[in-house]
BALUM-352812 format. One record per residue: residue in three letters; z, x, y of N, C-alpha, C in turn. Coordinates in Angstrom, 1 decimal. Each point is the difference from the previous one (the first is absolute). Layout:
(r 'ala', (Z, X, Y), (Z, X, Y), (Z, X, Y))
...
END
This chain:
(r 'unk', (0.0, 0.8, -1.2), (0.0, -0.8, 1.2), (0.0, 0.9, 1.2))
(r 'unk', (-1.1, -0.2, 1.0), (0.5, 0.9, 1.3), (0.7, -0.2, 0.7))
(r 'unk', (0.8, 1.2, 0.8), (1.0, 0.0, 0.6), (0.2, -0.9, 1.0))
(r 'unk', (0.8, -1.1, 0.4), (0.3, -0.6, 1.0), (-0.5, -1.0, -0.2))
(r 'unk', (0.0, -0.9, -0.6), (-0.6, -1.5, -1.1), (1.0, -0.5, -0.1))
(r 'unk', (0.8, 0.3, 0.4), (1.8, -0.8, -0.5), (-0.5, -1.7, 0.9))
(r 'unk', (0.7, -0.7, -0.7), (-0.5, -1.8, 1.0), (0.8, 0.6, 1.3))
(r 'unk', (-0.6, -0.6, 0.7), (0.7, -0.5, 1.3), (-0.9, 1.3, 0.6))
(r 'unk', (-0.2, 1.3, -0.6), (-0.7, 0.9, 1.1), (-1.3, 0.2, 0.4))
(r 'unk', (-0.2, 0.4, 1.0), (-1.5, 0.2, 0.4), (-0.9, 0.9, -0.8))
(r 'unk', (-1.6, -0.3, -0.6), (-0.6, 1.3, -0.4), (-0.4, 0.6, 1.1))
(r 'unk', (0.1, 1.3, 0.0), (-0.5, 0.5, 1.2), (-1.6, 0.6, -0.4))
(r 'unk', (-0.7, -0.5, -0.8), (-1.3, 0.7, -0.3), (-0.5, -0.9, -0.6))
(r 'unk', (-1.1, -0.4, -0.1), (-1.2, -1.2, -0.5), (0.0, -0.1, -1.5))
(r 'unk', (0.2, 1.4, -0.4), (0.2, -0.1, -1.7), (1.6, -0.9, -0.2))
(r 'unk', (0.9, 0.8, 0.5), (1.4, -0.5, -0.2), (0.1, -1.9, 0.1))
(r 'unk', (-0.6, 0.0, 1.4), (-0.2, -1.3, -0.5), (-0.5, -1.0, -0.7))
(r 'unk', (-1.5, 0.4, -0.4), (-0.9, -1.0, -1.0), (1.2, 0.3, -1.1))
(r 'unk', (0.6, 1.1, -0.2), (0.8, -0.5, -1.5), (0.9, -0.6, 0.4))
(r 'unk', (1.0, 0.3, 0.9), (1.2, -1.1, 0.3), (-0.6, -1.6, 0.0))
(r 'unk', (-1.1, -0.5, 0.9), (-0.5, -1.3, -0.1), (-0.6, -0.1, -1.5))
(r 'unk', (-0.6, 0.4, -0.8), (-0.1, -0.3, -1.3), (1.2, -0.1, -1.1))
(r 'unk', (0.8, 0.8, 0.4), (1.3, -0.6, -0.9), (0.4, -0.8, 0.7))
(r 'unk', (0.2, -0.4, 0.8), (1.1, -1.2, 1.1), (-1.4, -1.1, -1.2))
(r 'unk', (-1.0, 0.2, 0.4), (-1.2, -1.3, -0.4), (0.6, -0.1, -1.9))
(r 'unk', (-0.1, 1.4, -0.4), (0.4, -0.2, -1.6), (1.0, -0.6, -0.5))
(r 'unk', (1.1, 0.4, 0.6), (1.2, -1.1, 0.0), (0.3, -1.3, 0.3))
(r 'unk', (-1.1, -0.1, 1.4), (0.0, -1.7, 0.0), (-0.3, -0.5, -1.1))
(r 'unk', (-1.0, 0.3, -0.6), (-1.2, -0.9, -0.8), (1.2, 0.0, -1.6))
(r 'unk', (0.6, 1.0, -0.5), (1.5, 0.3, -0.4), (0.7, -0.9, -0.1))
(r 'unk', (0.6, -0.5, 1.1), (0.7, -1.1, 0.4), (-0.4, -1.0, 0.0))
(r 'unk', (-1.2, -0.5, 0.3), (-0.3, -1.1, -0.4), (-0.3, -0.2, -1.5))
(r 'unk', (-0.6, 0.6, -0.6), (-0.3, -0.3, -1.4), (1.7, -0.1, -0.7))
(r 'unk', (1.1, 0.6, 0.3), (0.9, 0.0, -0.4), (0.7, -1.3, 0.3))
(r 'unk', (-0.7, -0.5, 1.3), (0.8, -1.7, 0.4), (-0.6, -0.6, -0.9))
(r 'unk', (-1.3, -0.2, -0.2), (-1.2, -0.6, -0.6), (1.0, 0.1, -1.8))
(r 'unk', (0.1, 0.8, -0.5), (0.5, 0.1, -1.3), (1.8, -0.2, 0.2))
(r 'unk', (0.7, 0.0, 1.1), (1.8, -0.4, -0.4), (-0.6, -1.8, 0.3))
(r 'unk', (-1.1, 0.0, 0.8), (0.3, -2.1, 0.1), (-0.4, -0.5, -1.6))
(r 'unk', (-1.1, 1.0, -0.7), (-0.2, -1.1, -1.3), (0.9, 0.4, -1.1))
(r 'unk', (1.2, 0.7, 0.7), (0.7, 0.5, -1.2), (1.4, -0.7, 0.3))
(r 'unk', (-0.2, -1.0, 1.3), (1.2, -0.4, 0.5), (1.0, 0.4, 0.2))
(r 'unk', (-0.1, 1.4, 0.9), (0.6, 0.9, 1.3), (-0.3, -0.5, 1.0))
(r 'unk', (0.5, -1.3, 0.3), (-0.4, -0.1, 1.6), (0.3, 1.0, 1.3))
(r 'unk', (1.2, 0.2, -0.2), (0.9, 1.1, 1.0), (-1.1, 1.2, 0.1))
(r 'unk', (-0.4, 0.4, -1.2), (-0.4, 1.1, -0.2), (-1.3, -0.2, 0.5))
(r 'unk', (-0.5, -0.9, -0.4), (-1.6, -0.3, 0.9), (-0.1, 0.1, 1.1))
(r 'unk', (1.1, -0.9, 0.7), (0.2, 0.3, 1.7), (0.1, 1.2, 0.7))
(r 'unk', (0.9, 0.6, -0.8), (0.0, 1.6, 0.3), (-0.9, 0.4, 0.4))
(r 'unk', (-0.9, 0.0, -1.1), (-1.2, 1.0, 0.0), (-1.0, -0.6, 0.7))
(r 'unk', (-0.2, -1.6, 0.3), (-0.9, 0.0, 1.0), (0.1, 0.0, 1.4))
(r 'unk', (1.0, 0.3, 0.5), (0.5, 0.5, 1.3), (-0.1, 1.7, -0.1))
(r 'unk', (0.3, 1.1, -0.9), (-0.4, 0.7, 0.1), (-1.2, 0.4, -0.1))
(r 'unk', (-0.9, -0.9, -0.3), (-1.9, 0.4, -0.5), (0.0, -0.2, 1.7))
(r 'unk', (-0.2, -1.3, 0.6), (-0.2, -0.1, 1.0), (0.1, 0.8, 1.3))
(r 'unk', (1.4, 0.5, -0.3), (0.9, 0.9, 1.0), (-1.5, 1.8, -0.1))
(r 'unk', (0.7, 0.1, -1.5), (-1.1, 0.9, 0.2), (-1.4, 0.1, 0.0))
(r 'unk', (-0.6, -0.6, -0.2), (-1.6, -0.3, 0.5), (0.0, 0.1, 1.4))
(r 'unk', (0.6, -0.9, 0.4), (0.1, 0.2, 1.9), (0.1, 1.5, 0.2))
(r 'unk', (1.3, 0.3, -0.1), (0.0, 1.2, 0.4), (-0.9, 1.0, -0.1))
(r 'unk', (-0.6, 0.0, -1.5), (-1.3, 0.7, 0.1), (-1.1, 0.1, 0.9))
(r 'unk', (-0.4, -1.1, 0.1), (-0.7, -0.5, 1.1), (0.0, 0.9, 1.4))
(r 'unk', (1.5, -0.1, -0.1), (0.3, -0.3, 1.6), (0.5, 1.9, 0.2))
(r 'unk', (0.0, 0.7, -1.3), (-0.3, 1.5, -0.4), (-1.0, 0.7, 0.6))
(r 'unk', (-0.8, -0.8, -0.4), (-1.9, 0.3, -0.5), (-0.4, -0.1, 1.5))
(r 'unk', (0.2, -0.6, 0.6), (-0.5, 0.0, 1.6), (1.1, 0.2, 1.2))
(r 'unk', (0.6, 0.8, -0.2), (1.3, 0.0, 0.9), (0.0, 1.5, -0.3))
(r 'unk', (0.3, 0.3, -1.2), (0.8, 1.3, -0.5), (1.2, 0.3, -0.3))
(r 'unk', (0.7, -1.2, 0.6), (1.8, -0.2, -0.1), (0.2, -1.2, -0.9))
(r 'unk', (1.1, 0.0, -0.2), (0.6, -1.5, -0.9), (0.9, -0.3, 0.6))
(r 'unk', (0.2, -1.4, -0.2), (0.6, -0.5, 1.4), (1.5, -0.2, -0.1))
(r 'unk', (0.9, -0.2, 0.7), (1.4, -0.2, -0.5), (0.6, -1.4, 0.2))
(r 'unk', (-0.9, -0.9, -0.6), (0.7, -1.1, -0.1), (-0.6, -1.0, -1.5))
(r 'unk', (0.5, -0.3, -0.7), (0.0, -0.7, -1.2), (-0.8, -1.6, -0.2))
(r 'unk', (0.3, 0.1, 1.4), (0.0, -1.8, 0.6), (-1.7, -0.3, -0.7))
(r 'unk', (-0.6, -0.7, -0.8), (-1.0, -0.6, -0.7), (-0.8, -0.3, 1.4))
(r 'unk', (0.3, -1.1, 0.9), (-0.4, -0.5, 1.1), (-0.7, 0.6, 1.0))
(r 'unk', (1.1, 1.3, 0.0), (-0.3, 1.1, 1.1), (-1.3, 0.8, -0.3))
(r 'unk', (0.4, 0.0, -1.4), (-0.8, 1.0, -1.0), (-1.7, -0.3, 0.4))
(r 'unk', (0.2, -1.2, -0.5), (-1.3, -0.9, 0.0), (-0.9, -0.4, 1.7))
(r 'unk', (0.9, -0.2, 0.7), (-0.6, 0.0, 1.4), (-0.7, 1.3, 0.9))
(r 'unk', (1.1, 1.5, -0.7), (-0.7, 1.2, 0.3), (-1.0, -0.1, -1.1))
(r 'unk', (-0.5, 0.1, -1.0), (-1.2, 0.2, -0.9), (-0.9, -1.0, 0.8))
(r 'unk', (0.3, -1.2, 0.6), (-0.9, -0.9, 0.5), (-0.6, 0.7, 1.2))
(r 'unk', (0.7, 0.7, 1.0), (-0.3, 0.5, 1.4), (-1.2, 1.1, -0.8))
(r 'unk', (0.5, 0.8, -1.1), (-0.5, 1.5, 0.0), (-1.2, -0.7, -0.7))
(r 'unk', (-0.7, -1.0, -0.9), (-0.8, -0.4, -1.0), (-1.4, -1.0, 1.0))
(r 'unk', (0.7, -0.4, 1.1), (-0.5, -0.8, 1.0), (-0.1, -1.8, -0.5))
(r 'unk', (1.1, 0.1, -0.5), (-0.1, -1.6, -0.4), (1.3, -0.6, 0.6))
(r 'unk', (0.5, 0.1, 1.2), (1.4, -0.1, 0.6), (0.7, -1.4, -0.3))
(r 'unk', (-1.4, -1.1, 0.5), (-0.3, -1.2, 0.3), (-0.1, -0.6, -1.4))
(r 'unk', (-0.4, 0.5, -1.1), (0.1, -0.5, -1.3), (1.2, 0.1, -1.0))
(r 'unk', (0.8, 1.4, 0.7), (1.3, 0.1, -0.9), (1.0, -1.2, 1.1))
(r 'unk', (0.1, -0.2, 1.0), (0.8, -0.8, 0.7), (-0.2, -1.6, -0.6))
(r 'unk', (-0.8, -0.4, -0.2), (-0.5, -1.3, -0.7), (0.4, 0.2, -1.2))
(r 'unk', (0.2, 1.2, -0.5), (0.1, -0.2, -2.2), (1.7, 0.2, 0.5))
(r 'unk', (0.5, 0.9, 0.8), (1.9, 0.2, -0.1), (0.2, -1.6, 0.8))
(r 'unk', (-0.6, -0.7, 0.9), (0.1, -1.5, 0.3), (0.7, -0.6, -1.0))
(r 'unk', (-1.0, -0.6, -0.8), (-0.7, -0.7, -1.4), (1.1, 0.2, -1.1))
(r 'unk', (0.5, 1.4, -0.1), (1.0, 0.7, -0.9), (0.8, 0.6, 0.3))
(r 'unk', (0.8, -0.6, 1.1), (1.1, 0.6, 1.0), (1.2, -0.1, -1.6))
(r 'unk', (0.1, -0.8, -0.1), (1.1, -0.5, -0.9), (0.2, 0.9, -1.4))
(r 'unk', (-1.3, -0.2, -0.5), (-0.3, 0.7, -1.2), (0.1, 1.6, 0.1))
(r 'unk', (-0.5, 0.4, 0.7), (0.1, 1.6, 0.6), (1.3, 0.8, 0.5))
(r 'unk', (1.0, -1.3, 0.9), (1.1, 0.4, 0.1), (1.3, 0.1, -1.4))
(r 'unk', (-0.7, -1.4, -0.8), (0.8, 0.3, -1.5), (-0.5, 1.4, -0.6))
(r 'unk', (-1.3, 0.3, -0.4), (-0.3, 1.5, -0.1), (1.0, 1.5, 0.1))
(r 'unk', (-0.2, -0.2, 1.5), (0.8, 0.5, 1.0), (1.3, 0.4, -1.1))
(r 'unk', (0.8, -1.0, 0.1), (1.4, -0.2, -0.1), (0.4, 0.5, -1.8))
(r 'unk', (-1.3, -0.4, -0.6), (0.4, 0.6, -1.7), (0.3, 1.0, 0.0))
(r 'unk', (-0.2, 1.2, 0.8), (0.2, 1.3, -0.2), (1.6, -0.2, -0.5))
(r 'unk', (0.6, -0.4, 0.9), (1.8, 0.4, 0.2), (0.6, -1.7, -1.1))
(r 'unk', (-0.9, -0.9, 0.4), (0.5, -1.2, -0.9), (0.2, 0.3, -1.5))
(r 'unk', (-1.3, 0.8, -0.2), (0.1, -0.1, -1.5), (0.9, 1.5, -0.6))
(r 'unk', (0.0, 0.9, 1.1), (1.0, 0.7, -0.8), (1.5, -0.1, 0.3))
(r 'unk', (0.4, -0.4, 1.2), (1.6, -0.2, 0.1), (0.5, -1.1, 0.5))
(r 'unk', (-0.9, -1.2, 0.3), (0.9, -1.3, -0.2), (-0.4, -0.6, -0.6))
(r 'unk', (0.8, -1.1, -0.9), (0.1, -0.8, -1.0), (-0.7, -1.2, 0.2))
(r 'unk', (-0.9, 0.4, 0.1), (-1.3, -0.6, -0.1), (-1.0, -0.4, -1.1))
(r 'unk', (-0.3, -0.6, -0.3), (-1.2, -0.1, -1.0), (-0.8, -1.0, 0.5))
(r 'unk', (-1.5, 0.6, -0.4), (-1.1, -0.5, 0.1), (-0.3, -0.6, -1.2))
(r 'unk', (-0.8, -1.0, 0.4), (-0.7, -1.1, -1.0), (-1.1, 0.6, -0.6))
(r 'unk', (-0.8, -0.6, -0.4), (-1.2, 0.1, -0.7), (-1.2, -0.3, 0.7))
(r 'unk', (0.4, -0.9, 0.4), (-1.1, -0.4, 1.3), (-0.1, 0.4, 1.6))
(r 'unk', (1.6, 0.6, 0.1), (0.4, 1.1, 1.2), (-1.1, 1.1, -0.2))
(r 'unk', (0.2, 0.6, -1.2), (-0.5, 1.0, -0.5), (-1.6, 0.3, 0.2))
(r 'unk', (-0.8, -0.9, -0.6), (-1.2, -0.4, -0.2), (-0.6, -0.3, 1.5))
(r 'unk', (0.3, -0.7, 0.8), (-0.3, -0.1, 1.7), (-0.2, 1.4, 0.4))
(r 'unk', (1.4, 0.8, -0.3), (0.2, 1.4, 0.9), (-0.9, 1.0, -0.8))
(r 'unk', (-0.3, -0.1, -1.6), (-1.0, 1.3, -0.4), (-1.4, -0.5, 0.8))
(r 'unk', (-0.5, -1.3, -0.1), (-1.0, -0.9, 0.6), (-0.1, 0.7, 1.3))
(r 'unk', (0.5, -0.4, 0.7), (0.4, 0.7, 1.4), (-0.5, 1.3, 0.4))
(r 'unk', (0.5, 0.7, -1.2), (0.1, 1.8, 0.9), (-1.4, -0.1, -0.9))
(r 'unk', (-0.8, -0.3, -1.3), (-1.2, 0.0, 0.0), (-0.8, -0.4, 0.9))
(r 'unk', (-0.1, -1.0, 1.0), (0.0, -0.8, 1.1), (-0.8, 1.5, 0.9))
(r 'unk', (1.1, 0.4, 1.0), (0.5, 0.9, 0.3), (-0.6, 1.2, 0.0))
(r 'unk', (0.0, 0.5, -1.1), (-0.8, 1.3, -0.2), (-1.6, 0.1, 0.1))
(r 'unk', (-0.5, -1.3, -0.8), (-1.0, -0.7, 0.1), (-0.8, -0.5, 1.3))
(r 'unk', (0.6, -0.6, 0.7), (-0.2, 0.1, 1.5), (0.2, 1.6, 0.6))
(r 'unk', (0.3, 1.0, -0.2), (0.2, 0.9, 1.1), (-0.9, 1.1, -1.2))
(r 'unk', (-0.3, 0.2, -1.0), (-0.8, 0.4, -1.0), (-1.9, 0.0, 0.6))
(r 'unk', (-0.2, -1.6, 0.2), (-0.9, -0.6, 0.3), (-0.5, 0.5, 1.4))
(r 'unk', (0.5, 0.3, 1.1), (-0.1, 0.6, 1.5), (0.3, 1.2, -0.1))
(r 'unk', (0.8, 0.5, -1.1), (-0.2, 2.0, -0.2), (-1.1, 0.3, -0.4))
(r 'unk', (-0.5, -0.4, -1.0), (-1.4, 0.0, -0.1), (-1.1, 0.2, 0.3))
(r 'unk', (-0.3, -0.7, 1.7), (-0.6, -0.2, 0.2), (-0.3, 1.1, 1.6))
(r 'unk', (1.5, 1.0, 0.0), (-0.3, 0.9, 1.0), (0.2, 1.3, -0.9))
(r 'unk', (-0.5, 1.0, 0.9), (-0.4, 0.9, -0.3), (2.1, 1.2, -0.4))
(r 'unk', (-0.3, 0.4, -1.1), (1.9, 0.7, 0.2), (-0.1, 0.4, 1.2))
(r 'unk', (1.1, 0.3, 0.1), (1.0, 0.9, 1.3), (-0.4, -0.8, 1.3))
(r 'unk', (-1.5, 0.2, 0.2), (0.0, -1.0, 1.4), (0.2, -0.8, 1.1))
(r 'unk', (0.7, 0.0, 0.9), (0.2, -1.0, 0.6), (-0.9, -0.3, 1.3))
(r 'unk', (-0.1, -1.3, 0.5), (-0.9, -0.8, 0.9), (0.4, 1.1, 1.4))
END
């Protein structure tokens, strides 16, 4: 692993970062298959987990890849509104966190719900929120796509 890839730090060279953003991207996709497999195994808790972490890190990648920094806030919303500014779809992520204020802030909140309060998620809790961060990636997957890496407007 090169030097200085630790999360939270900046690459300071174009190589350092296409791998830091491909593992942030590796691990999402990680996470999600792992929510996708605790919901049909009836892990809900565990599904939620992981699709707040896919999400969390996808963004970030993202927001890696054309920045060069990773950002210091967790927040899904926030996440998602800077990918929207840097992707040029500002006006399309504001209508989808609108639409799914509710559902995104439950997201949000599984990180800490599902590991330290006594909480449990349903099956259909579950199933909305893996739904969701497929959602999610899918939409911001779809507009990465379609610009060019690193670039910005």
């Amino acid at each position: 692993m090169p030097v200085g890839t630790e999360a939270g730090s900046i690459a300071d060279d174009e190589e350092s970062r296409e791998y830091v953003v491909r593992l942030l991207e590796r691990r999402a996709r990680n996470a999600l298959a792992r929510a996708e497999r605790s919901l049909e195994h009836g892990d809900y808790d565990g599904a939620v987990f992981d699709a707040e972490q896919a999400v969390q890190l996808y963004l970030e990648s993202v927001i890696l890849e054309h920045t060069g920094a990773t950002p210091h806030t967790h927040n899904i919303r926030r996440l998602l509104h800077v990918v929207g500014r840097l992707l040029g779809f500002a006006d399309e992520v504001r209508e989808f966190v609108a639409r799914n204020r509710f559902k995104l802030h439950t997201l949000e909140d599984a990180y800490y719900s599902s590991r330290y309060l006594p909480k449990e998620f349903t099956r259909e809790d579950a199933s909305e929120l893996v739904g969701l961060a497929r959602e999610v990636i899918g939409l911001v997957e779809s507009r990465r796509a379609r610009r060019p890496t690193g670039k910005e407007d």
